[in-house]
C-alpha positions, 0 to 999 in steps of 0.5 A: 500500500502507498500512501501519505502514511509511507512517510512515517518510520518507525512507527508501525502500530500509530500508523496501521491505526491511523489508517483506520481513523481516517476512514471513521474518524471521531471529534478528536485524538491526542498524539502522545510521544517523547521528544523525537518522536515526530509528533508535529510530522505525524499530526501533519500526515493524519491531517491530510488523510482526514482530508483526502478523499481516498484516505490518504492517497499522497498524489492528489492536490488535497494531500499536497496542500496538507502535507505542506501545511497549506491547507486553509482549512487545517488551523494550527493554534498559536501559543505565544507564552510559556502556556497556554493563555484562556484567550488563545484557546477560546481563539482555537475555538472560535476557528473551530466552528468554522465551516470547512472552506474545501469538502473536508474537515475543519481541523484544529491542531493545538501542540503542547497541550501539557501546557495547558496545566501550567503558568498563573491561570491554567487553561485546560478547562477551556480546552476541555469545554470546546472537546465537550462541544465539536462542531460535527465537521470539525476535528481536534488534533492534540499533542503532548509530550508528556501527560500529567494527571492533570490531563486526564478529563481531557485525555478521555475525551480523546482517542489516543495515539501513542508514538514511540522514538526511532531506533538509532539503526533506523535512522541510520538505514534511512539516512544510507538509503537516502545517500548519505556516508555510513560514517556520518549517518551513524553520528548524526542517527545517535545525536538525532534522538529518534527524530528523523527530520533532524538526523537529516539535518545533522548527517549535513552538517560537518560541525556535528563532530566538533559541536559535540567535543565542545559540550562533552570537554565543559567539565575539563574547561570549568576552572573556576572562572566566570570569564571561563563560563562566559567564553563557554556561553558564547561558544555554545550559542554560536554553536548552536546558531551555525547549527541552524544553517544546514536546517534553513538550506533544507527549507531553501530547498523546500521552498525552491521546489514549491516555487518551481511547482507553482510555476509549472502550475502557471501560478504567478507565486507559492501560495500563503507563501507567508504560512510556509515561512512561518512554519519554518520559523516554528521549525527553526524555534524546536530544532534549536530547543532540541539542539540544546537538549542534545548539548545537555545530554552530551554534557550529562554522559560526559559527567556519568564517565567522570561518575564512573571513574570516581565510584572506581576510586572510591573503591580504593578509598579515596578522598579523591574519588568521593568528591568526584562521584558527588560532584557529579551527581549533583552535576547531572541532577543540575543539567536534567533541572535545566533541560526541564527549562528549555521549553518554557520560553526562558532565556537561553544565554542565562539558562546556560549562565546559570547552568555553568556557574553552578556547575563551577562551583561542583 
């Protein structure tokens, strides 16, 4: 069978469900998975198999439309805090009692709905009055990376698709399909984290190697100098910024061929061209935040190895050895508190400030 599903890997039971749900489907599902999983990518291609007339098809102009998140009647709900605000989901609402423009659905997608339980004035009760009260012809489409206990009203209002992270030697396999060095697709499929947008990105990017050098050497370069933190801040927010570049060729590209298509088209120009950029800026903000909790979790391994090493001189009875494993531990458990912080919006030079003056003091 070929169809929009054809282009998720690695996650055979979401699709096989998938495919049934587009042909009967209900008000409202919630797509739940870790970071990586591809949550934003597979909301994408159920969107457009709920619109298509033949489930899904991948060849006809509505499937075209949705797959490149420019179909007007598929409303990405925009959160511009930490949370979600009541007003930016009664908007979600509002859109939400539209009636469909094409002969579909209208679909509202509302990302992170986790953060509906946070901030001052938790908004997940308005979330959950609009799932109480569909339109017939509109269909919610939620994510959430994780789900707490607050969710759970919301959660049975909904149909369930969990997702699970790729293996690292699937993303490896893809990547060599798709021409790619066996050596730089295994680097880049082990600091992908399961997504494969972003292995496709790395397996690009010639700085991958050095990039990570520079978060695993930190514990080494912390002499106990705030000029030390700052040279290592700068170092790392360049870093990360160069690490953009092989991301926005992609979208280049992306863009390129839309334009060459609209043209074979006699289309004078792409079509809410302003929606694609907007989509690649939405694309650019995650890429940096997973790019970021790559770096931590690098710095996190490299800390578990001196962990390692200082549990073995402890064994010796060694003063030596005990201050290494402590220091560790409260080195790790500093990284994890601030890779919880990355996605709230904060700002990311004195995130990591912060982070490398406590670690200074360790």
């Amino acid at each position: 069978m070929t169809d929009v599903f054809d282009r998720i890997v690695g996650q055979d039971s979401a699709v096989t469900a998938m495919r049934q749900y587009a042909r009967n489907p209900v008000h409202a599902y919630l797509f739940s998975g870790p970071v990586g999983s591809g949550l934003h990518d597979v909301v994408i291609t159920f969107s457009a198999a709920l619109q298509c007339e033949n489930h899904g098809c991948g060849l006809c102009e509505t499937c075209r439309l949705a797959l490149s998140e420019l179909d007007s009647d598929v409303h990405f709900a925009d959160r511009t805090g930490i949370s979600w605000r009541i007003d930016e989901l009664r908007e979600a609402e509002r859109v939400s009692r539209r009636r469909p423009i094409g002969g579909g659905y209208q679909i509202v997608v509302i990302e992170d709905v986790e953060l509906t339980t946070t901030g001052a004035s938790p908004s997940a009760s308005a979330l959950l009055k609009s799932l109480e009260e569909p339109p017939q012809k509109t269909i919610f489409l939620l994510t959430a990376e994780d789900l707490p206990e607050q969710l759970t009203t919301i959660i049975s209002r909904c149909v369930e698709i969990k997702l699970k992270s790729l293996t690292e030697e699937d993303l490896e396999a893809l990547l060599i399909r798709d021409g790619a060095i066996p050596q730089a697709a295994r680097t880049a499929a082990l600091a992908a984290n399961g997504n494969l947008r972003r292995a496709q990105v790395l397996v690009r990017d010639a700085e991958l190697a050095k990039r990570i050098s520079q978060w695993r050497t930190i514990p080494d370069r912390l002499q106990g100098s705030t000029s030390d933190a700052a040279i290592l801040v700068e170092e790392l927010t360049g870093a990360i910024d160069a690490a953009i570049a092989p991301l926005q060729v992609i979208q280049d590209e992306e863009l390129n061929a839309l334009i060459a298509n609209a043209k074979e088209m006699g289309q004078r120009s792409v079509a809410n061209r302003k929606d694609i950029e907007a989509q690649f800026k939405r694309e650019q903000r995650r890429f940096r935040i997973e790019e970021l909790k790559f770096g931590f979790t690098a710095l996190t391994n490299s800390y578990r190895e001196r962990l390692t090493d200082g549990l073995v001189e402890l064994q010796e009875n060694t003063a030596r050895g005990e201050h290494r494993a402590g220091s560790s531990i409260k080195a790790i458990e500093a990284v994890a508190a601030t890779s919880r912080l990355v996605t709230l919006n904060v700002d990311e030079g004195l995130l990591l400030n912060d982070l490398m003056l406590t670690l200074m003091q360790l």
